[in-house]
PDB file of N, CA, C and O in Angstrom:
ATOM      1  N   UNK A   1       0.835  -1.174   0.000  1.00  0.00           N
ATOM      2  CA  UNK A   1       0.000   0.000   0.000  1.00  0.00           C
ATOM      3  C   UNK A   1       0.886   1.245   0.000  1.00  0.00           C
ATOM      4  O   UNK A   1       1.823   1.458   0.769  1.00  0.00           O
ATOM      5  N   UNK A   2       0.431   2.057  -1.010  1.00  0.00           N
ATOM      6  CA  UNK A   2       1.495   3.521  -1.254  1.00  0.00           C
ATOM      7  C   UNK A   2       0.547   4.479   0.138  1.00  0.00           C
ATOM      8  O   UNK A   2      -0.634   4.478   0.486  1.00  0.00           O
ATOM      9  N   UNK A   3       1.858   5.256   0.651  1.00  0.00           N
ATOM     10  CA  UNK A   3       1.537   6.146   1.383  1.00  0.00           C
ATOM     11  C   UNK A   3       1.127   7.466   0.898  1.00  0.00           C
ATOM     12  O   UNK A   3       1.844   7.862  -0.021  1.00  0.00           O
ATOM     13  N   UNK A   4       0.295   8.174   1.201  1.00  0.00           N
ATOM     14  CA  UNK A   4      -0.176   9.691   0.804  1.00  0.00           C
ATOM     15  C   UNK A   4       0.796  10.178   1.725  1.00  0.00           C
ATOM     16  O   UNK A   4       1.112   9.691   2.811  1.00  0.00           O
ATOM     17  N   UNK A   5       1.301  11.362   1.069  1.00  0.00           N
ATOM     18  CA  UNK A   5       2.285  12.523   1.752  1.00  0.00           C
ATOM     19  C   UNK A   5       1.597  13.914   1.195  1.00  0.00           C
ATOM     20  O   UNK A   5       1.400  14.226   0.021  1.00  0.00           O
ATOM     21  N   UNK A   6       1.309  14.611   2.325  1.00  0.00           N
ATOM     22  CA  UNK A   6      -0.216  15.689   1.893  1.00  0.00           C
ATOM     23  C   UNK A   6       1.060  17.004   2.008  1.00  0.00           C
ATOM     24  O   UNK A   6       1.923  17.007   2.886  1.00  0.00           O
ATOM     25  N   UNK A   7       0.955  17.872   1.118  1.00  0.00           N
ATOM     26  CA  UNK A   7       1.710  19.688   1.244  1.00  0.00           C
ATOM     27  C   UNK A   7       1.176  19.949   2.415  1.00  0.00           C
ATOM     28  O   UNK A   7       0.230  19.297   2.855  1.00  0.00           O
ATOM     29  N   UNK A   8       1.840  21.130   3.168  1.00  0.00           N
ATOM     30  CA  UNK A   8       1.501  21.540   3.806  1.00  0.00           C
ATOM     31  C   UNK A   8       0.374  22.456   3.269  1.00  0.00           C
ATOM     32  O   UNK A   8      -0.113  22.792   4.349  1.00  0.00           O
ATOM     33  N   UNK A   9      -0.180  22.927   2.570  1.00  0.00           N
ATOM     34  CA  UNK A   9      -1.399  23.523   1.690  1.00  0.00           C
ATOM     35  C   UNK A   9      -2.030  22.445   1.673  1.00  0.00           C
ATOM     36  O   UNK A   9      -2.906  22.878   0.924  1.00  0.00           O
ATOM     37  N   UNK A  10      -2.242  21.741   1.797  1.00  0.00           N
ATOM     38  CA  UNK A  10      -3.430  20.426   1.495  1.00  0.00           C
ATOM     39  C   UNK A  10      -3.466  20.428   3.195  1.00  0.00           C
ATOM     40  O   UNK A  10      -4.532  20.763   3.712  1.00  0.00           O
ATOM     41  N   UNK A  11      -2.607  20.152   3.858  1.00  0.00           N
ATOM     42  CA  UNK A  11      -3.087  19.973   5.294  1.00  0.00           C
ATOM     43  C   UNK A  11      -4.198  21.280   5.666  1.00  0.00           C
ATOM     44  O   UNK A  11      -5.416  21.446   5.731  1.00  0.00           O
ATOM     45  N   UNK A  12      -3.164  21.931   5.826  1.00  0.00           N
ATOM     46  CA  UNK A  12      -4.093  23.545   5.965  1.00  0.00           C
ATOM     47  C   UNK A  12      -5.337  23.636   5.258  1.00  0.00           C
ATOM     48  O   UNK A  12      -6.268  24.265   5.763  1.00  0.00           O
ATOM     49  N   UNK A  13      -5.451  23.087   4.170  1.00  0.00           N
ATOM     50  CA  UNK A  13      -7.361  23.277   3.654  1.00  0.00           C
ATOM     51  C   UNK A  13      -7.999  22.404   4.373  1.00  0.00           C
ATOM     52  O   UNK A  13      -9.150  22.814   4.530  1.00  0.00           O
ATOM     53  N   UNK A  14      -7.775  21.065   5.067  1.00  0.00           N
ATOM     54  CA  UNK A  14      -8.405  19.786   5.442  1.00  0.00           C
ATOM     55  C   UNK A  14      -8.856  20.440   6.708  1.00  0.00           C
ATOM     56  O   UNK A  14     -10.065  20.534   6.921  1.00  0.00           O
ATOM     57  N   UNK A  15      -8.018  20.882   7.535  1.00  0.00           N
ATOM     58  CA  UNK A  15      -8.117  21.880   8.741  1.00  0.00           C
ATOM     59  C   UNK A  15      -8.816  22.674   8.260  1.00  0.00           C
ATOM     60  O   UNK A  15      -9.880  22.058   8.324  1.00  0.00           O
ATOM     61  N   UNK A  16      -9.074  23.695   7.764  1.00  0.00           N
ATOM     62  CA  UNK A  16      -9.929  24.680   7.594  1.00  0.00           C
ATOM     63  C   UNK A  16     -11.451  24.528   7.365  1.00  0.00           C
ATOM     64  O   UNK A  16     -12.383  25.146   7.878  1.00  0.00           O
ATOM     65  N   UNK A  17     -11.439  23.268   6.207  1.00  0.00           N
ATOM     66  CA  UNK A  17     -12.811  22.714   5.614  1.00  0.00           C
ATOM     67  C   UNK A  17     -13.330  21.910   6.916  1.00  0.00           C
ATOM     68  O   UNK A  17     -14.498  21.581   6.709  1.00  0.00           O
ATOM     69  N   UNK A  18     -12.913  21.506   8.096  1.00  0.00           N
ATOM     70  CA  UNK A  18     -13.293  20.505   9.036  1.00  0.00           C
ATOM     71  C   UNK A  18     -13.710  21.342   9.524  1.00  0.00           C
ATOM     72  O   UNK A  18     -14.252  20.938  10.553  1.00  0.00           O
ATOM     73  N   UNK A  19     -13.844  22.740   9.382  1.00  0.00           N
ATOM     74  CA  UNK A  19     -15.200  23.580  10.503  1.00  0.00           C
ATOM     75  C   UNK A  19     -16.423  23.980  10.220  1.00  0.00           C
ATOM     76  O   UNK A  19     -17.324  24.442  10.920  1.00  0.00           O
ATOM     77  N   UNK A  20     -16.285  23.618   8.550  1.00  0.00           N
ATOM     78  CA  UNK A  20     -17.793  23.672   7.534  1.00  0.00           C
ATOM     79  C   UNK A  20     -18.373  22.490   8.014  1.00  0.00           C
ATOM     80  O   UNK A  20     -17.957  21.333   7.943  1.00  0.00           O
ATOM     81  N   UNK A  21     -19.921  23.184   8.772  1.00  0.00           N
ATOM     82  CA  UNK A  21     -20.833  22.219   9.014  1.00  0.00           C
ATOM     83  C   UNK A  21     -22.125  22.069   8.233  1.00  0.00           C
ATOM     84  O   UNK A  21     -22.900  21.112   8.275  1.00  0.00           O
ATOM     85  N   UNK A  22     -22.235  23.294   7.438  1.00  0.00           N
ATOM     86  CA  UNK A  22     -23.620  23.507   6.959  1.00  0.00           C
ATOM     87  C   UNK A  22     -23.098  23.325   5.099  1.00  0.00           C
ATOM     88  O   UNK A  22     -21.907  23.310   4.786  1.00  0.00           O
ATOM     89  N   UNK A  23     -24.096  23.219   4.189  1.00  0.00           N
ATOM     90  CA  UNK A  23     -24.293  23.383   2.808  1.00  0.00           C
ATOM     91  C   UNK A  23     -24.091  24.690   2.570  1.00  0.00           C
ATOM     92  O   UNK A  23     -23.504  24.992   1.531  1.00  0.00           O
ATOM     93  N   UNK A  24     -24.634  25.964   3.689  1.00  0.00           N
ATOM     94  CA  UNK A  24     -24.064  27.136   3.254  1.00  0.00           C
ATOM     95  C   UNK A  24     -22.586  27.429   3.165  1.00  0.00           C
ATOM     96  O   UNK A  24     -21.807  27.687   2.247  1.00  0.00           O
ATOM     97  N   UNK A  25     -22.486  27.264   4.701  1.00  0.00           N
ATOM     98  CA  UNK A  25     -20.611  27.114   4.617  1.00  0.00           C
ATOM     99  C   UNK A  25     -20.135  26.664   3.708  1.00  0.00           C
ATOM    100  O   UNK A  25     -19.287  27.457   3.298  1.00  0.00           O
ATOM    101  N   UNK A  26     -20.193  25.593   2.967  1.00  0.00           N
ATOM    102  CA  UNK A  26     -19.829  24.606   2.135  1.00  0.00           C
ATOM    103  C   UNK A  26     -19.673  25.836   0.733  1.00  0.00           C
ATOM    104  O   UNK A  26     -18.725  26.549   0.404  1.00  0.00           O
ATOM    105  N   UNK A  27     -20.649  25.719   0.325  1.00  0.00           N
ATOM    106  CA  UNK A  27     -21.102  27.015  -0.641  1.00  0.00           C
ATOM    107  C   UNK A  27     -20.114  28.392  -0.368  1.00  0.00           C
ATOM    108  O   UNK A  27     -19.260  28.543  -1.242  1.00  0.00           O
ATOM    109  N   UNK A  28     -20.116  29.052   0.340  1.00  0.00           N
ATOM    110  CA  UNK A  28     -19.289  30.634   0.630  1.00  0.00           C
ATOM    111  C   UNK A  28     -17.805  29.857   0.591  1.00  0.00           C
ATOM    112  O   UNK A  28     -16.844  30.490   0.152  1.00  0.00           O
ATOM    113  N   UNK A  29     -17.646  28.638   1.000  1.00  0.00           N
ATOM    114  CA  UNK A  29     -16.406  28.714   0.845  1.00  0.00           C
ATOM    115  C   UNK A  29     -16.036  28.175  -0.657  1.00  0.00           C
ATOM    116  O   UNK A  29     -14.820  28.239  -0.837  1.00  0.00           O
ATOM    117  N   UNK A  30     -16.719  27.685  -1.730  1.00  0.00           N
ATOM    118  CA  UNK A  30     -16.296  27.221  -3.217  1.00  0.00           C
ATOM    119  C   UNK A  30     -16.770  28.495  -3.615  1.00  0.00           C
ATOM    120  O   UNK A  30     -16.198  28.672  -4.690  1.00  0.00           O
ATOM    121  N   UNK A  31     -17.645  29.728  -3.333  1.00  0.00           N
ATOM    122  CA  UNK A  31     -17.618  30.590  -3.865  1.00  0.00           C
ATOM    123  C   UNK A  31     -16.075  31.451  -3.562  1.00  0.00           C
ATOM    124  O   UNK A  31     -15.778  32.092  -4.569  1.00  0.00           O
ATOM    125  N   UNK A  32     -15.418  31.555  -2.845  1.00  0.00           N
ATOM    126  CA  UNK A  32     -14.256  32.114  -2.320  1.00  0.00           C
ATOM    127  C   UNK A  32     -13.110  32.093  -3.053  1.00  0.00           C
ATOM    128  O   UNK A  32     -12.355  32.900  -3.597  1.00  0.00           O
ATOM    129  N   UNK A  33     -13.254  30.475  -2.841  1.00  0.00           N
ATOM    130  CA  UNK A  33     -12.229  29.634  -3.918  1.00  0.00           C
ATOM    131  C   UNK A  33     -12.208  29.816  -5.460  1.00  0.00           C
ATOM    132  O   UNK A  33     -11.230  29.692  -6.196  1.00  0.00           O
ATOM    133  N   UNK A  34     -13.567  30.156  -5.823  1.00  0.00           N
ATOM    134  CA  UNK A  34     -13.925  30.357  -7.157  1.00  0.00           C
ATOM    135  C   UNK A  34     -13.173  31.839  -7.586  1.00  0.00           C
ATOM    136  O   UNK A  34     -12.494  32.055  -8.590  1.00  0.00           O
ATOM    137  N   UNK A  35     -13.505  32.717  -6.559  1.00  0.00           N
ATOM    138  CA  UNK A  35     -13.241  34.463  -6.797  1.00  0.00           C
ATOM    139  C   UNK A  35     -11.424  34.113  -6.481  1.00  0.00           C
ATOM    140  O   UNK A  35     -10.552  34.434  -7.289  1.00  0.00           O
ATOM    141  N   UNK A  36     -11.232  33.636  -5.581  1.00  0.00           N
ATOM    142  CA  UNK A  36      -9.511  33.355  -5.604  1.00  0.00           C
ATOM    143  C   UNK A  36      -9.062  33.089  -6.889  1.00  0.00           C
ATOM    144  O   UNK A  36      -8.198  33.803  -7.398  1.00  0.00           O
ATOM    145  N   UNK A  37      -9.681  31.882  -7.633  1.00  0.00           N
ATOM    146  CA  UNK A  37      -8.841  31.356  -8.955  1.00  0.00           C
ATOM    147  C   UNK A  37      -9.334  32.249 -10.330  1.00  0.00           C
ATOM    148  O   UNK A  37      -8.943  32.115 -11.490  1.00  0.00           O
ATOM    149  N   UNK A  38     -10.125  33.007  -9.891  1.00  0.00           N
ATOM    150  CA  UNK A  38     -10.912  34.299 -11.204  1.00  0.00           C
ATOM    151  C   UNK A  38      -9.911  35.184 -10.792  1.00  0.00           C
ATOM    152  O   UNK A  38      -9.514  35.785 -11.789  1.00  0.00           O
ATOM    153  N   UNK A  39      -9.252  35.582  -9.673  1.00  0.00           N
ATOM    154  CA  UNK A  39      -8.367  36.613  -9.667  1.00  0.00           C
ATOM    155  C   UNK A  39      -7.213  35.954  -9.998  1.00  0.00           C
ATOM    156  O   UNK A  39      -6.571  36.696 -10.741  1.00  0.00           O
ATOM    157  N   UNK A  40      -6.639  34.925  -9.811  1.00  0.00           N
ATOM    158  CA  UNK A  40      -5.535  34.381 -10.609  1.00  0.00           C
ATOM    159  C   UNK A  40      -4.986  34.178 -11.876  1.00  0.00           C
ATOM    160  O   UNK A  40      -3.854  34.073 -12.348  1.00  0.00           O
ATOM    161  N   UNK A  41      -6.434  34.151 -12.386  1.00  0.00           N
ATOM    162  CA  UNK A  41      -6.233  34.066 -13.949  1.00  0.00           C
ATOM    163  C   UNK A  41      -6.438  35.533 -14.690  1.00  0.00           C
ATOM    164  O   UNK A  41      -5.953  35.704 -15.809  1.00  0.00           O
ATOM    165  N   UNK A  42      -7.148  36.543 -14.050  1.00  0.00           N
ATOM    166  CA  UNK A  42      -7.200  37.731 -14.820  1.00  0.00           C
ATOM    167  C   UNK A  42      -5.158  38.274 -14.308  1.00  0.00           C
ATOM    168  O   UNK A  42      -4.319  38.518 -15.175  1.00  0.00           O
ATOM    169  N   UNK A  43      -4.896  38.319 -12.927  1.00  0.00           N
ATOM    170  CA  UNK A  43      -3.894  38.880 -12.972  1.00  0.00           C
ATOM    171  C   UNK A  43      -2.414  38.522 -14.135  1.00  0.00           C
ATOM    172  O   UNK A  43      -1.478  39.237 -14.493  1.00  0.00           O
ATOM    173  N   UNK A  44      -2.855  36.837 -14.507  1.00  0.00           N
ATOM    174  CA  UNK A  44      -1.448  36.168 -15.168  1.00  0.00           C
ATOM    175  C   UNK A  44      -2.147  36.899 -16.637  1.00  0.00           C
ATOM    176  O   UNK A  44      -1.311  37.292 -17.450  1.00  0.00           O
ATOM    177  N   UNK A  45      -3.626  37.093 -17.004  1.00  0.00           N
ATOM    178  CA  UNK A  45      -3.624  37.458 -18.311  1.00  0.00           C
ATOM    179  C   UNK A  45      -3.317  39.374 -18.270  1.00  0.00           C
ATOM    180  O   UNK A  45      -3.269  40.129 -19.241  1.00  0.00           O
ATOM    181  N   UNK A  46      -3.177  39.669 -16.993  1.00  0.00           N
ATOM    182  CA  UNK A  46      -3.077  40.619 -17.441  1.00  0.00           C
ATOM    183  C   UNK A  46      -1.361  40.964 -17.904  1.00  0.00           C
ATOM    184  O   UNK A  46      -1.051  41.882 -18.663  1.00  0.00           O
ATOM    185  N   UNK A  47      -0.348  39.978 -17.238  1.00  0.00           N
ATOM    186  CA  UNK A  47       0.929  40.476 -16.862  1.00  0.00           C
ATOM    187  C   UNK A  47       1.183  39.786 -18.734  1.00  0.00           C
ATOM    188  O   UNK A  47       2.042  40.344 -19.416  1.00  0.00           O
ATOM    189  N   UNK A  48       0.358  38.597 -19.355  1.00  0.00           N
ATOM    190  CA  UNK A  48       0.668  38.360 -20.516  1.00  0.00           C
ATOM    191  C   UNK A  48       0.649  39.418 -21.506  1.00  0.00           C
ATOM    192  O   UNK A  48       1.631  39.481 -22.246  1.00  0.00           O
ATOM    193  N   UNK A  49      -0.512  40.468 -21.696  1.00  0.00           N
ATOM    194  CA  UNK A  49      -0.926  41.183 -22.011  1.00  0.00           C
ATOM    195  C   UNK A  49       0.264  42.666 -22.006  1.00  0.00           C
ATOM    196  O   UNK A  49       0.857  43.017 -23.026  1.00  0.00           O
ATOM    197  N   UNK A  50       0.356  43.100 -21.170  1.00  0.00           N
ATOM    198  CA  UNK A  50       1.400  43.660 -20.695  1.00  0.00           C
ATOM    199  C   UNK A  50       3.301  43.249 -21.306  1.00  0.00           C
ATOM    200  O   UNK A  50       4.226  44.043 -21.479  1.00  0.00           O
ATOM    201  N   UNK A  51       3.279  42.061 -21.447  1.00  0.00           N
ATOM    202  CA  UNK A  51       4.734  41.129 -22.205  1.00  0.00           C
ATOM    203  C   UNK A  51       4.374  41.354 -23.621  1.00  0.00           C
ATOM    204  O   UNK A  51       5.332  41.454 -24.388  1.00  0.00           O
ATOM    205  N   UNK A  52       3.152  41.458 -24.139  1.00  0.00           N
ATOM    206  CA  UNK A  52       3.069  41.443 -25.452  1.00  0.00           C
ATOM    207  C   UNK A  52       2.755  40.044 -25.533  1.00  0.00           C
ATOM    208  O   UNK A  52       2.507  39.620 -26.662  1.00  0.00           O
ATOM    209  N   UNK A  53       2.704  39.093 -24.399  1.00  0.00           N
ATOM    210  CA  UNK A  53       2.914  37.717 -25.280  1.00  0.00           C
ATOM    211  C   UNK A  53       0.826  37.308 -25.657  1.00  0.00           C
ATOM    212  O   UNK A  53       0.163  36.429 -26.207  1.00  0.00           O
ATOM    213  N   UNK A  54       0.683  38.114 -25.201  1.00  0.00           N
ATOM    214  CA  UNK A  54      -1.387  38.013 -25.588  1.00  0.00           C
ATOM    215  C   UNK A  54      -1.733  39.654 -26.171  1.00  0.00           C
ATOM    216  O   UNK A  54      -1.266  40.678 -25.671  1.00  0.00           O
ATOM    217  N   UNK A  55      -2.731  39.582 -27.427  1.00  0.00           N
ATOM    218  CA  UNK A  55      -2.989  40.566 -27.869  1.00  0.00           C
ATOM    219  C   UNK A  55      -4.324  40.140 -28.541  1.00  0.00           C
ATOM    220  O   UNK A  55      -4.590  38.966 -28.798  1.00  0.00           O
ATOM    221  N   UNK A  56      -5.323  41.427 -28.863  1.00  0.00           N
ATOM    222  CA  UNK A  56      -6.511  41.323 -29.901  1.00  0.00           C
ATOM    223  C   UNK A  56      -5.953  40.216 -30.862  1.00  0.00           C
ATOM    224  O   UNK A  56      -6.513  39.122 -30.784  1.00  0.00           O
ATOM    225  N   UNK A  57      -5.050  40.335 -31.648  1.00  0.00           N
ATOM    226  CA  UNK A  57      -4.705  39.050 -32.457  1.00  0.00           C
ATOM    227  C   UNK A  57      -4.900  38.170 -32.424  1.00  0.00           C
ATOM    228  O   UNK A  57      -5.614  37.641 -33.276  1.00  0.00           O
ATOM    229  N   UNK A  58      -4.210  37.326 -31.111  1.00  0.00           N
ATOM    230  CA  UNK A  58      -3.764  36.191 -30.513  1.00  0.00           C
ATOM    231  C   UNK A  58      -5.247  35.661 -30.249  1.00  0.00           C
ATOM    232  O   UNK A  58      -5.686  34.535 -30.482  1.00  0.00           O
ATOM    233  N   UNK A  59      -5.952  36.844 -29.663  1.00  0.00           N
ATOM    234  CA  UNK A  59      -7.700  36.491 -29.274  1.00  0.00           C
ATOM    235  C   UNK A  59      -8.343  35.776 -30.608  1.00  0.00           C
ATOM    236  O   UNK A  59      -8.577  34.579 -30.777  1.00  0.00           O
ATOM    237  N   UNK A  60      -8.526  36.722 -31.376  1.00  0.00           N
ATOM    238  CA  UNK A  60      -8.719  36.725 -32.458  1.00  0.00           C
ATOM    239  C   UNK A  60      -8.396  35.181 -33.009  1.00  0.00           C
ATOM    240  O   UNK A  60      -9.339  34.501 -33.414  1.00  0.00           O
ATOM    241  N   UNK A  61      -7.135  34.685 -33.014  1.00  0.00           N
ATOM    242  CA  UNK A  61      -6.402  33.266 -33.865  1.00  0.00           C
ATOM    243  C   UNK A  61      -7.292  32.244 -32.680  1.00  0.00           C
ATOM    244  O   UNK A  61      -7.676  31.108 -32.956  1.00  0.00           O
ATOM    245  N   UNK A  62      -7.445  32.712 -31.746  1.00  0.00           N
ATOM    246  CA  UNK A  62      -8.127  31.688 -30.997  1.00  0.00           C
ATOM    247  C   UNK A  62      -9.540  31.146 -30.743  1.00  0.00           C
ATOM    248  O   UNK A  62      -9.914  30.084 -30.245  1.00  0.00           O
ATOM    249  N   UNK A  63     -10.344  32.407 -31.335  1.00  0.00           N
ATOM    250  CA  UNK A  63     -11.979  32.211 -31.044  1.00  0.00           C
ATOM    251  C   UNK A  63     -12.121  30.998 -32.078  1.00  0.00           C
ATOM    252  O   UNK A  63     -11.487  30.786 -33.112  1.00  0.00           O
ATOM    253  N   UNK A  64     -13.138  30.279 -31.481  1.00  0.00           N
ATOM    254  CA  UNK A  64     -13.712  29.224 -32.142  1.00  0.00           C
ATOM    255  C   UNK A  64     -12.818  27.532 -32.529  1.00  0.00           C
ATOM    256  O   UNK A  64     -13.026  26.558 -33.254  1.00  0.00           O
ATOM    257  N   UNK A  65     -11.785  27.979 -31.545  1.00  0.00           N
ATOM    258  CA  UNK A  65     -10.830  26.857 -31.143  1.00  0.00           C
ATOM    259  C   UNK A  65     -11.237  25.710 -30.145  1.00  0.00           C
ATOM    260  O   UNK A  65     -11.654  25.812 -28.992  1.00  0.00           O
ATOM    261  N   UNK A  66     -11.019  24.675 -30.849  1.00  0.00           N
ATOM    262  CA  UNK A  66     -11.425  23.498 -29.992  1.00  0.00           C
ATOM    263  C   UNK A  66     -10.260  22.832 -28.925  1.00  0.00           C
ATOM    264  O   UNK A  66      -9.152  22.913 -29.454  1.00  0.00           O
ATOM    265  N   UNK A  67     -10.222  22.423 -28.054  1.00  0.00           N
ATOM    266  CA  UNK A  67      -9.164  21.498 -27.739  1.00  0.00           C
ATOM    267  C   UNK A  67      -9.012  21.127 -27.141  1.00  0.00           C
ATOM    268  O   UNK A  67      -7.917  21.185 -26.580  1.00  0.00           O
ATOM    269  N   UNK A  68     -10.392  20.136 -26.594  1.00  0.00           N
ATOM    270  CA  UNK A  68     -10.306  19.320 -26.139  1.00  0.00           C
ATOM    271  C   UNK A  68     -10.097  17.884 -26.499  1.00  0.00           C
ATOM    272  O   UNK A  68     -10.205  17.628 -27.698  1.00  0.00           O
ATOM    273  N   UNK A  69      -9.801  16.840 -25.637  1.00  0.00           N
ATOM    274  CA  UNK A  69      -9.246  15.528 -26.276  1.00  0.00           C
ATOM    275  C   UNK A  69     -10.353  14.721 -26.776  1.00  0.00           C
ATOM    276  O   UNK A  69     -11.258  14.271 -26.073  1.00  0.00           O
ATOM    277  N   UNK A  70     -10.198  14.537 -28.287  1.00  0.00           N
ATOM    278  CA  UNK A  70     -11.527  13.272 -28.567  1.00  0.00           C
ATOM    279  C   UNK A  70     -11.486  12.142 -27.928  1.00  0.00           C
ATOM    280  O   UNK A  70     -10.520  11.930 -27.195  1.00  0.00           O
ATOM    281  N   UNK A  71     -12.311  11.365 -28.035  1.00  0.00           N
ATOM    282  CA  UNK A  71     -12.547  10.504 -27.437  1.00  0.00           C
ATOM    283  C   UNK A  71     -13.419   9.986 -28.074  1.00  0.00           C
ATOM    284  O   UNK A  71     -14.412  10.668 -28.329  1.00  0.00           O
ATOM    285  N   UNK A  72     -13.345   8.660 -28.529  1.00  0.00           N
ATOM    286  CA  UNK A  72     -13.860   7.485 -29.282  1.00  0.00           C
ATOM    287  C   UNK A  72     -14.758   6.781 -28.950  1.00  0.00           C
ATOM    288  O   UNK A  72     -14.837   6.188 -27.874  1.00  0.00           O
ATOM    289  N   UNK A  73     -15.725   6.758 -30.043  1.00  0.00           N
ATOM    290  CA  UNK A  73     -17.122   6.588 -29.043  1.00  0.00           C
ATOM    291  C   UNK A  73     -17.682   4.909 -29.611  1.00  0.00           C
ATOM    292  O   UNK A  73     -18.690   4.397 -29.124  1.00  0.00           O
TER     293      UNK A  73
END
């Protein structure tokens, strides 16, 4: 049997989530988490943006891009 070895970030959420007792709690805290990883991703697009390495262009070459993995049915 393989052992789990948890980050210290994985400990610290297990602790934190063990004081959510209700469906609301439950809820405010994936809403939290949600606004945490929406600010993560606007700040990295903004610093791309800023490098030049993302532009109207780049948007542009990308709308209507697929890519996700097929899968055989």
């Amino acid at each position: 049997m393989e052992t789990i070895t948890f980050t210290p970030a994985q400990v610290q959420v297990f602790k934190l989530v063990s004081h959510i007792k209700t469906a609301v709690g439950l809820e405010k805290l994936r809403q939290q988490l949600a606004a945490f990883y929406a600010k993560q991703i606007d700040e990295e697009m903004d610093q791309l943006r800023e490098s030049g390495q993302f532009d109207e262009k780049k948007l542009q070459e990308l709308r209507g891009s697929h890519f996700r993995t097929p899968y055989k049915k």
